[in-house]
C-alpha positions, 0 to 999 in steps of 0.5 A, spaced: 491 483 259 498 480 258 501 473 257 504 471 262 509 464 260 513 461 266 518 455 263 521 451 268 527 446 268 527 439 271 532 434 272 537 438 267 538 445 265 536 445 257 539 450 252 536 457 251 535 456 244 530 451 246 527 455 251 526 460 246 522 456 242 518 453 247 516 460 249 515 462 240 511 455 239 506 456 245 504 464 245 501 461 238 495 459 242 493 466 245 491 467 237 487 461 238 483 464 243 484 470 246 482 468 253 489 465 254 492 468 260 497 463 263 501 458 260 506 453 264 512 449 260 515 444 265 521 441 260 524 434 264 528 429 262 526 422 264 532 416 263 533 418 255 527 420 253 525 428 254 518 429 257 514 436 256 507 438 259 503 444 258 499 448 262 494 453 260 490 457 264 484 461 261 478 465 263 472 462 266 476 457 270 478 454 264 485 449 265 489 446 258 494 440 260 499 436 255 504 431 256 508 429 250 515 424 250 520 424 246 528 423 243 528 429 242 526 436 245 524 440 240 519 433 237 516 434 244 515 441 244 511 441 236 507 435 239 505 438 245 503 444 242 498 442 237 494 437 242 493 443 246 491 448 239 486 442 239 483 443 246 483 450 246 479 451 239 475 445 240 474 449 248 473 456 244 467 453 239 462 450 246 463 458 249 460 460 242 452 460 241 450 455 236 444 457 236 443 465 236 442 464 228 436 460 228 433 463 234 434 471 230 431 468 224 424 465 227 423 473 232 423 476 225 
């Protein structure tokens, strides 16, 4: 299945080198876990400070959000994308079986 990234433009029309960053910062969270199936970057401005919010969706109705503020853009982006880095692993290790070690050894 095949990423899909929407980037939307609030309240100003930003640069495309930042929004080819944006876009380059976020696919590094299919490599974390591989059920990421689509990520929404919504890129505003309020008064003088640059807000960004990320929204991933993954299997099992699995849904990521992160907000992040800042002076500068591309602050927001790095900052944003490692708190979902931390969601997303933190999601991944609760899907896999803890246990499934122990239980194997006491059947033998």
């Amino acid at each position: 299945m095949t990423l899909r990234i929407d980037l939307t433009d609030r309240h100003e029309q930003h640069a495309e080198e930042v929004r080819d960053y944006a876009r380059q910062k976020v696919e590094k969270l299919a490599r974390y876990f591989d059920q990421v199936q689509h990520i929404e970057i919504i890129l505003d401005r309020e008064h003088e400070e640059h807000c960004v919010e990320v929204i991933v969706s993954a299997g099992h109705n699995m849904h990521f959000v992160g907000h992040a503020m800042n002076s500068s853009v591309m602050a927001c982006i790095d900052r944003v994308v490692e708190k979902l880095e931390r969601q997303v692993v933190k999601a991944k290790e609760r899907l896999k079986d803890h246990h499934r070690g122990q239980s194997a050894k006491r059947h033998l």
